[in-house]
TIMI-2910 file (N, C-alpha, C, CB; in pm, 1 decimal, decimal comma, always signed):
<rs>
+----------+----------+----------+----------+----------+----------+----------+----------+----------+----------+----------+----------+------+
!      n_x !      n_y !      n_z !     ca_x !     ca_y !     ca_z !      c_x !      c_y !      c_z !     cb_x !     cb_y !     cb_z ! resn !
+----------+----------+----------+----------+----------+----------+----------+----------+----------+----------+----------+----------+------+
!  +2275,9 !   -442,0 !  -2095,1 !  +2167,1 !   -355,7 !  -2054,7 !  +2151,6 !   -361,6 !  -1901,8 !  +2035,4 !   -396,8 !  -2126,0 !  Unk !
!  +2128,5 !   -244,7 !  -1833,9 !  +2107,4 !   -224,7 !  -1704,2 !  +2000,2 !   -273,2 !  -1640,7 !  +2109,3 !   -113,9 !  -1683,3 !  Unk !
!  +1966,6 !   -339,2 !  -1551,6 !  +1848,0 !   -385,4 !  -1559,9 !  +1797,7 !   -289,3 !  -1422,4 !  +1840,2 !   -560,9 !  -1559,1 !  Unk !
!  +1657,1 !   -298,2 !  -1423,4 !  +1596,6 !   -146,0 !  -1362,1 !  +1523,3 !   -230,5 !  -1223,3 !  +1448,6 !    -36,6 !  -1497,1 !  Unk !
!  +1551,8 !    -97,0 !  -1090,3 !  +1511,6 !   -223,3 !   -987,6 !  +1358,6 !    -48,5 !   -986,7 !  +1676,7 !   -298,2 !   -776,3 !  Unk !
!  +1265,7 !   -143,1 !   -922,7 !  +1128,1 !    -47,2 !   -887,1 !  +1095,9 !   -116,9 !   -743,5 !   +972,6 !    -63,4 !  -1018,4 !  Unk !
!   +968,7 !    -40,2 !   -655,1 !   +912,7 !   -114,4 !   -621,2 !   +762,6 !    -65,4 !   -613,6 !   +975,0 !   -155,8 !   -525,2 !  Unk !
!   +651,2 !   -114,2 !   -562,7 !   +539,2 !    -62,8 !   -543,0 !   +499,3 !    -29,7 !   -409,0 !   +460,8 !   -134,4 !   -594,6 !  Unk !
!   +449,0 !   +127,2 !   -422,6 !   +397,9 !   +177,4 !   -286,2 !   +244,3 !   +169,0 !   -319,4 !   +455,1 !   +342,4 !   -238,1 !  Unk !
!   +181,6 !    +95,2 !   -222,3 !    +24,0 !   +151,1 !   -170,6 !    +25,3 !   +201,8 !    -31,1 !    -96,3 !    +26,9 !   -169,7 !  Unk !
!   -104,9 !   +361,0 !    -67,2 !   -115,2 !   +407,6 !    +33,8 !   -255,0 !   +303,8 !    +85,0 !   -120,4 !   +569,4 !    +19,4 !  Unk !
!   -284,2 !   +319,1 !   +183,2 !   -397,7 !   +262,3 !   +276,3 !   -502,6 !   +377,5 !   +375,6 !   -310,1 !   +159,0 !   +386,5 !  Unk !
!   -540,2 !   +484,2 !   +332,1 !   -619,0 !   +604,9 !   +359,9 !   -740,4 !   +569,8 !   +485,2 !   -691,8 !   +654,6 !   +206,4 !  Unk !
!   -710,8 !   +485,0 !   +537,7 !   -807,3 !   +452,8 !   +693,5 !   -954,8 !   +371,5 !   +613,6 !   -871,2 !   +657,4 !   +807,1 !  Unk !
!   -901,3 !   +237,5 !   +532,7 !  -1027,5 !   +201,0 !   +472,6 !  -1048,7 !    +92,9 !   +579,5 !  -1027,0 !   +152,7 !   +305,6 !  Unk !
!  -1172,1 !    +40,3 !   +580,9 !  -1244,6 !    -68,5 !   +635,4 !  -1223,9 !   -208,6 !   +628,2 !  -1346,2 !    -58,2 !   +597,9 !  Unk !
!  -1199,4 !   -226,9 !   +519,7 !  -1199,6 !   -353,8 !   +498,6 !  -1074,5 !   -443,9 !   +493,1 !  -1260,2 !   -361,7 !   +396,9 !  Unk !
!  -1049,8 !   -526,2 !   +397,5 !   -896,9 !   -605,2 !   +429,0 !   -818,4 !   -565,5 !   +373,9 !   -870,5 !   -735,1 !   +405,3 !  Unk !
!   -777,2 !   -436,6 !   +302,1 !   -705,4 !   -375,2 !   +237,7 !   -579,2 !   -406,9 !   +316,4 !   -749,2 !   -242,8 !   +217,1 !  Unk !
!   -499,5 !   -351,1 !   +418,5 !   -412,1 !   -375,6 !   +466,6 !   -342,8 !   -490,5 !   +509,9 !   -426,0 !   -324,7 !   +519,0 !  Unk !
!   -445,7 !   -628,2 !   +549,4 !   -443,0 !   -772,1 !   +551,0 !   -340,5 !   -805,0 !   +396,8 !   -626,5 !   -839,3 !   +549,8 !  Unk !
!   -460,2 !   -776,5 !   +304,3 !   -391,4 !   -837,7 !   +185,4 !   -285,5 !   -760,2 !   +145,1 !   -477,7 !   -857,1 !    +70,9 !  Unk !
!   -259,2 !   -602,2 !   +180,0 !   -102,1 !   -546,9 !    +84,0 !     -6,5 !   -603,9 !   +230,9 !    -80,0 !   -296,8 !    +33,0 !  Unk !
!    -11,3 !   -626,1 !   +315,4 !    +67,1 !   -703,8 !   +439,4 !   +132,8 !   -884,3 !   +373,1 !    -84,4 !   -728,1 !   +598,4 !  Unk !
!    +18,4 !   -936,2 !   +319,2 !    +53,4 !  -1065,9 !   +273,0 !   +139,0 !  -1045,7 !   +141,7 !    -77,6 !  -1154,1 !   +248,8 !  Unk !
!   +122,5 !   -964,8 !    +61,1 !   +197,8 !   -920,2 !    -86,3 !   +309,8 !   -912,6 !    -58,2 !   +166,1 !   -790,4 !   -159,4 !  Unk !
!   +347,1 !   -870,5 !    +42,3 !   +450,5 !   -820,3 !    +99,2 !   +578,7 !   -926,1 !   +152,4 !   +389,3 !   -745,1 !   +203,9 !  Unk !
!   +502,8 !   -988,1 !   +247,6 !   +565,4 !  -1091,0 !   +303,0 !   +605,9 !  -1192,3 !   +152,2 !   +455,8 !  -1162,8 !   +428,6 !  Unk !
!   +548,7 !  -1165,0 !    +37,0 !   +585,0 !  -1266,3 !    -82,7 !   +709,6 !  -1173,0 !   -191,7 !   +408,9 !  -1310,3 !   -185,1 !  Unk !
!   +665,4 !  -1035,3 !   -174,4 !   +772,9 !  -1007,6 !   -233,6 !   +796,4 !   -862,8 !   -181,8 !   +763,0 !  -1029,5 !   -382,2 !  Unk !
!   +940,3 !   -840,7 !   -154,0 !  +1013,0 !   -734,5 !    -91,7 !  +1023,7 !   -603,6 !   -155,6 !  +1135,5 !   -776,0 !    -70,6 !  Unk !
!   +943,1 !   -598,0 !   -290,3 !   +888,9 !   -461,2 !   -399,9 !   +791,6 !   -392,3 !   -297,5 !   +785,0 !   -515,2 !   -573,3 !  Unk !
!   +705,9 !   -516,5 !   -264,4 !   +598,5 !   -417,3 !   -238,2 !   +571,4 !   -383,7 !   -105,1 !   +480,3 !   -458,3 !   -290,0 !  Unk !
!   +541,7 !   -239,5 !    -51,2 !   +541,7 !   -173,0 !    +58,4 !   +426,7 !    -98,6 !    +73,1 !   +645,7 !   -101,9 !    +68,1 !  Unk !
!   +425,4 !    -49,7 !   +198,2 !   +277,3 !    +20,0 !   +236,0 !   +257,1 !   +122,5 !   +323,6 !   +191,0 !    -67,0 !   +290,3 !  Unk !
!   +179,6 !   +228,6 !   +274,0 !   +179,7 !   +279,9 !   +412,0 !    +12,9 !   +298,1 !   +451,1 !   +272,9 !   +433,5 !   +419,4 !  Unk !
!     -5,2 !   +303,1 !   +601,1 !   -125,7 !   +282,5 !   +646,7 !   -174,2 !   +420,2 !   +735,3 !   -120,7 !   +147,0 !   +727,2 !  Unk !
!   -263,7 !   +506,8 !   +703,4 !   -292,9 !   +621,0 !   +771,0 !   -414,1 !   +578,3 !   +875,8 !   -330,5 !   +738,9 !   +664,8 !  Unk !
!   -444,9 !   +605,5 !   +978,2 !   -584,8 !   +609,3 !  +1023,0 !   -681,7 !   +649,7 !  +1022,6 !   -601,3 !   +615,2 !  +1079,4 !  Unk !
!   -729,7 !   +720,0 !   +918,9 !   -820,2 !   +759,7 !   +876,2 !   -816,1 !   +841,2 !   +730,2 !   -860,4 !   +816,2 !   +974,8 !  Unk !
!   -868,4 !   +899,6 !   +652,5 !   -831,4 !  +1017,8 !   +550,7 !   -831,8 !  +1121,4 !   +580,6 !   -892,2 !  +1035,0 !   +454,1 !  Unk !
!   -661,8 !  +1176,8 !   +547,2 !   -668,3 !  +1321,9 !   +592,5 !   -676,6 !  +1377,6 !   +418,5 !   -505,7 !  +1382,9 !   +707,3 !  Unk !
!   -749,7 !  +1368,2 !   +374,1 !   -760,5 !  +1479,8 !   +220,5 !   -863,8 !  +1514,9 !   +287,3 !   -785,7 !  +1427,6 !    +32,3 !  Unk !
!   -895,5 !  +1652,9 !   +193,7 !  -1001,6 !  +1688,0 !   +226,0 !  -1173,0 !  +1592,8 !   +142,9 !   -970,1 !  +1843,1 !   +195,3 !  Unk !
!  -1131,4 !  +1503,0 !    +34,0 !  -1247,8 !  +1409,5 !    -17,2 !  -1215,1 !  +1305,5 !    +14,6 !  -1283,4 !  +1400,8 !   -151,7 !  Unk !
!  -1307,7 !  +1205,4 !    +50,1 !  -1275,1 !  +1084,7 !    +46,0 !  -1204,5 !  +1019,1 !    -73,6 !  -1377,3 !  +1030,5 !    +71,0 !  Unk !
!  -1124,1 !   +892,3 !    -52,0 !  -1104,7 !   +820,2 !   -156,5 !  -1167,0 !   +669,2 !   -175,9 !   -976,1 !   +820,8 !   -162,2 !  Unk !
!  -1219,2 !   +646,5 !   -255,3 !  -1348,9 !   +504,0 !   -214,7 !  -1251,7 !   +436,9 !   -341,9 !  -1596,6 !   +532,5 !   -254,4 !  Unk !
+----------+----------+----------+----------+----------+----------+----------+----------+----------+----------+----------+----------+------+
</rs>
């Protein structure tokens, strides 16, 4: 059986708090998970 590679994207929509701290540390532990960081929200609604 083939075994299946993935990884995980979080976006980061210009939030406040340590959101980016902690998907930064996830990261440094395992090489799945990645991120991307906008400066602010460009949708037109927020996302909370």
């Amino acid at each position: 059986m083939k075994q299946l590679e993935f990884e995980y994207l979080f976006i980061n929509d210009g939030s406040v708090d340590q959101t980016l701290t902690v998907l930064k540390n996830y990261a440094k532990k395992d090489k799945r998970v990645k991120s991307i960081s906008f400066s602010r929200n460009f949708g037109k609604e927020a996302a909370y």
